[in-house]
C-alpha positions in Angstrom: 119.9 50.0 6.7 121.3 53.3 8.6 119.3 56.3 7.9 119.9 58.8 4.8 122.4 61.9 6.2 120.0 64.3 5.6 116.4 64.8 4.1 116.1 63.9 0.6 113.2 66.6 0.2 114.9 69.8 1.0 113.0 73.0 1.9 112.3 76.3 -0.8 110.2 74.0 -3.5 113.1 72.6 -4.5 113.0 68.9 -6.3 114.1 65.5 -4.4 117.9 64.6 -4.1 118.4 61.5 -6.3 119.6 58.3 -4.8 121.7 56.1 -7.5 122.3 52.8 -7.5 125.3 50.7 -9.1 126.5 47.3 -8.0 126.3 47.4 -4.1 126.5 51.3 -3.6 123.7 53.8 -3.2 125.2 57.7 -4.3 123.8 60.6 -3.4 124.7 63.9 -3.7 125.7 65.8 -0.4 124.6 69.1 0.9 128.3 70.3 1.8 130.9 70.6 0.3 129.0 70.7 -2.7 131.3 68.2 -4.9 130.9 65.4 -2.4 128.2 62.5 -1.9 127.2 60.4 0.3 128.1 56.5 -0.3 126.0 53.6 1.1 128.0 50.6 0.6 126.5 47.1 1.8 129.5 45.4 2.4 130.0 47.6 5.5 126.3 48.8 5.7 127.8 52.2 6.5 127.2 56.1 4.7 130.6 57.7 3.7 131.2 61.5 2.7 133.5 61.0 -0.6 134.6 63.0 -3.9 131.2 64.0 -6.4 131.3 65.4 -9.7 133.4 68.6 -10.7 129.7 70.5 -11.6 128.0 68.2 -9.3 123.7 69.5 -9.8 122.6 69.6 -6.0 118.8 68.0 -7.3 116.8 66.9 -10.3 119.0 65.2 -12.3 119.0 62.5 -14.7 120.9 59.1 -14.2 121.0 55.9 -15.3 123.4 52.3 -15.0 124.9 51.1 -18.0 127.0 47.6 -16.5 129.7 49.1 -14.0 129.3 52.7 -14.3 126.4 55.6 -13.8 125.6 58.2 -16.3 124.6 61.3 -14.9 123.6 64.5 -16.4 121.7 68.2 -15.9 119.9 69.0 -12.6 120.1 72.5 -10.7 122.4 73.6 -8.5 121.1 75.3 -4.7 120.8 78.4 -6.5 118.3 76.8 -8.9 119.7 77.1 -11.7 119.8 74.5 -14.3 122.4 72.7 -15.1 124.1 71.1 -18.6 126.9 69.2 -17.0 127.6 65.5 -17.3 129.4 62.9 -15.5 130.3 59.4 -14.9 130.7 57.2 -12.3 133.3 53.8 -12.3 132.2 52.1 -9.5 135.6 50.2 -9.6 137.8 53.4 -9.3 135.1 54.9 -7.3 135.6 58.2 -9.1 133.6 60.3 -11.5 135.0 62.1 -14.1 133.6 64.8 -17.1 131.8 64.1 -20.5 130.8 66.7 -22.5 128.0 68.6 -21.7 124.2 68.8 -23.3 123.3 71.0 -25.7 120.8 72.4 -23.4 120.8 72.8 -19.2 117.9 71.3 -17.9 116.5 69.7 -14.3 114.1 67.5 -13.0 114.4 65.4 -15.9 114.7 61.2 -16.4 117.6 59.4 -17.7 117.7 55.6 -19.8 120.7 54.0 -21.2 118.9 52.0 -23.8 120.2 50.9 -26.8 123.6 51.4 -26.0 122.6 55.1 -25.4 122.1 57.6 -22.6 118.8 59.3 -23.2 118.2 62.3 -21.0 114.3 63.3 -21.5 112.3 65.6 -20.7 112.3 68.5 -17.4 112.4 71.9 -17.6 114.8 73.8 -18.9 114.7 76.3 -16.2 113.4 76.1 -12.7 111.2 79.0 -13.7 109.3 77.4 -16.6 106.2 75.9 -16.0 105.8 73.7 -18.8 108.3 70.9 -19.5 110.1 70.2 -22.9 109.4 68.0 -25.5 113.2 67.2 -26.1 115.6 64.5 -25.3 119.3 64.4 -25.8 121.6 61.1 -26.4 124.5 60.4 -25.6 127.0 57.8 -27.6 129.4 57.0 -25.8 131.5 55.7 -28.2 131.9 59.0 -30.3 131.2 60.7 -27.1 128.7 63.3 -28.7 125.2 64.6 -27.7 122.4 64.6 -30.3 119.1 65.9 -30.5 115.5 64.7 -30.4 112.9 67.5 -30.9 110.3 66.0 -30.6 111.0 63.0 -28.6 107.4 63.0 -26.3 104.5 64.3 -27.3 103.2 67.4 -25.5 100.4 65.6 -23.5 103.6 63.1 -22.1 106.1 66.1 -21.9 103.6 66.8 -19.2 104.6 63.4 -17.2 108.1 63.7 -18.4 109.1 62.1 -14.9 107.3 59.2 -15.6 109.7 57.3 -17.5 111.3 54.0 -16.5 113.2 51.1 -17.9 112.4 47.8 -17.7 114.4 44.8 -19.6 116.4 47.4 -21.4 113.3 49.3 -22.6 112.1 52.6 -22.3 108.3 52.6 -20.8 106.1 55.9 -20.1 103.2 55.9 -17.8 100.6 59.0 -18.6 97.5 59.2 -16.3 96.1 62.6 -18.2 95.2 60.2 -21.0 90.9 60.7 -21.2 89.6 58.2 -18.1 91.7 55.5 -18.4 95.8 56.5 -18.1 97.9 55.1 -20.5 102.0 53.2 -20.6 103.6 53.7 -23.6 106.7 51.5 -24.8 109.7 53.6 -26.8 111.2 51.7 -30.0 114.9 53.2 -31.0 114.3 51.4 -34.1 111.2 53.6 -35.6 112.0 56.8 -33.2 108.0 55.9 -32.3 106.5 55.3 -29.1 103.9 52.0 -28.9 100.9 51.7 -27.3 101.0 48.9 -24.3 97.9 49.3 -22.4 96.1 51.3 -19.8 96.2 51.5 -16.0 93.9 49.2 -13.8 90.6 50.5 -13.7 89.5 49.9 -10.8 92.0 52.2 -8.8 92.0 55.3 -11.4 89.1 57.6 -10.3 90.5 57.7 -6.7 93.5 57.5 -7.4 96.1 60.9 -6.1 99.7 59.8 -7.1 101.0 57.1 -8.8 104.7 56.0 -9.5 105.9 53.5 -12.4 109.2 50.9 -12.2 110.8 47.6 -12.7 110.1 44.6 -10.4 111.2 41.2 -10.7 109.2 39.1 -8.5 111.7 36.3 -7.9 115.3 37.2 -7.9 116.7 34.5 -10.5 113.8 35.4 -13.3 115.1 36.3 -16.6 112.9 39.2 -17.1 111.2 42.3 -15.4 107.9 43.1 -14.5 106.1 46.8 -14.6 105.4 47.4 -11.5 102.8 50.6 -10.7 101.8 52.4 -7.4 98.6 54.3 -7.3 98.1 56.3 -4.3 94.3 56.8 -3.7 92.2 58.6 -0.9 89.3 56.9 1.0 87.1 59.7 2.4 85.0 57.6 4.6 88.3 56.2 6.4 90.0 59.8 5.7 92.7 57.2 5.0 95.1 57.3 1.9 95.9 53.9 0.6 98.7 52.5 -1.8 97.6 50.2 -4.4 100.4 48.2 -6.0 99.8 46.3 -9.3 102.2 44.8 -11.6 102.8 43.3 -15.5 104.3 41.6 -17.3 105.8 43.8 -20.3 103.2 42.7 -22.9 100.9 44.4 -24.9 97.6 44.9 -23.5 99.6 44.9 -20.2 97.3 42.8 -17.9 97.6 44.2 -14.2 97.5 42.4 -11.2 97.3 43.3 -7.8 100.0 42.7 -5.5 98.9 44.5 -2.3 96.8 47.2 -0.9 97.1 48.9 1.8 97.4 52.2 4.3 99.6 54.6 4.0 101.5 53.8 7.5 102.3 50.7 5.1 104.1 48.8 7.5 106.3 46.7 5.7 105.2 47.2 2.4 108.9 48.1 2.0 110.1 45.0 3.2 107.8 43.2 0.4 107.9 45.3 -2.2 112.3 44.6 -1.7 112.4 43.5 -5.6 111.5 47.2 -6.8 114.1 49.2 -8.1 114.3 52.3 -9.9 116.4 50.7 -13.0 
């Protein structure tokens, strides 16, 4: 695959440039003009500069793939501020076009279209703030309307607001503050509550730096999704930081297994790990 145009970690603190995925095309947003993107189709296996969003957010915003078509929302502009603009994307016209916005701006938040909803959840509402809210907003795209969830995580997740992903069409959040062990929760639409599901592996937690939390399917044609998490973790005595990857099947008492370990010059732990995808 052709490298990425630019860095997706730009300079000044700012956060990471999203990379969306529909069908067989990767979006991005560009760095100039500022309502274009950058295109990876893999028909052609070629990057393309074309037409973005009319308040396209430069980073940090929320997205997610409902069939054909993305739904994007918030994010910051290169000025930093936060942004309450929303968008979609019809990857058969190619173009995106205006929804109304959210209720509130916000940035470096997490988007989920579950139950024929698109949640946007958590991120701060400023790039100034230093804690991150509570809220979520939803979008029905039926009525085309925004409500309001006050208190959607509690305040130790609105903490790990990132940490949200979507596996078989259900909203899971990973939180490794939780006393010694880390904890994923599952989100029910039906009760507004979110259900325990079980902790993170042992064995990797007290070393562990980082971690990052998504779907996996380990063969292609299998009906249903995995968990999949990363936990970065440092070995002093090799001053060498390693990547453990684990995964689960979306059960409660979620019962990990390890899938590989190894350095963080991984090789082609890419190439292997080729079933992971964001959503």
């Amino acid at each position: 695959m052709p490298e990425l145009p630019y860095l997706l970690r730009p300079p000044g603190g700012l956060p990471a440039r999203e990379i969306m995925c529909v069908g067989s095309e990767l979006l991005t947003c560009a760095e100039s003009p500022v309502d274009t993107m950058h295109k990876f189709q893999a028909l052609t296996g070629k990057w393309s500069l074309v037409a973005g969003m009319t308040t396209q957010p430069a980073y940090g915003h929320a997205w997610a793939v409902h069939e054909d078509k993305i739904f994007a929302a918030g994010g910051c502009d290169a000025d930093k501020k936060s942004l309450p603009s929303a968008h979609v994307y019809d990857s058969e016209t190619g173009l995106w076009n205006p929804i109304p916005p959210m209720t509130h701006a916000r940035m470096c938040c997490k988007g989920a279209f579950i139950d024929g909803k698109f949640y946007v959840v958590g991120g701060k509402l400023s790039y100034y703030d230093e804690l991150q809210t509570p809220i979520a907003e939803v979008y029905d795209p039926i009525s085309k309307t925004w409500s309001m969830i006050q208190d959607f995580l509690t305040e130790e997740m609105a903490t790990n607001s990132y940490a949200i992903t979507v596996v078989n069409k259900e909203m899971y959040h990973a939180n490794p503050s939780s006393g010694e062990f880390g904890i994923v929760h599952k989100y029910s639409p039906r009760s507004g509550e979110w259900l325990f599901m079980g902790c993170f592996p042992w064995e990797s937690l007290p070393k562990s730096q980082a971690y990052h939390m998504a779907a996996y399917r380990p063969v292609r044609d299998q009906p249903f999704e995995h968990l999949v998490l990363m936990l970065w973790r440092l070995e002093k005595s090799e001053l060498k930081m390693y990547v453990d990857v684990y995964a689960s099947a979306p059960e409660p008492m979620l019962n990990w297994k390890l899938l590989t370990s190894e350095s963080r010059d991984f090789g082609r732990f890419s190439q292997r790990l080729a079933g992971v995808i964001g959503y």
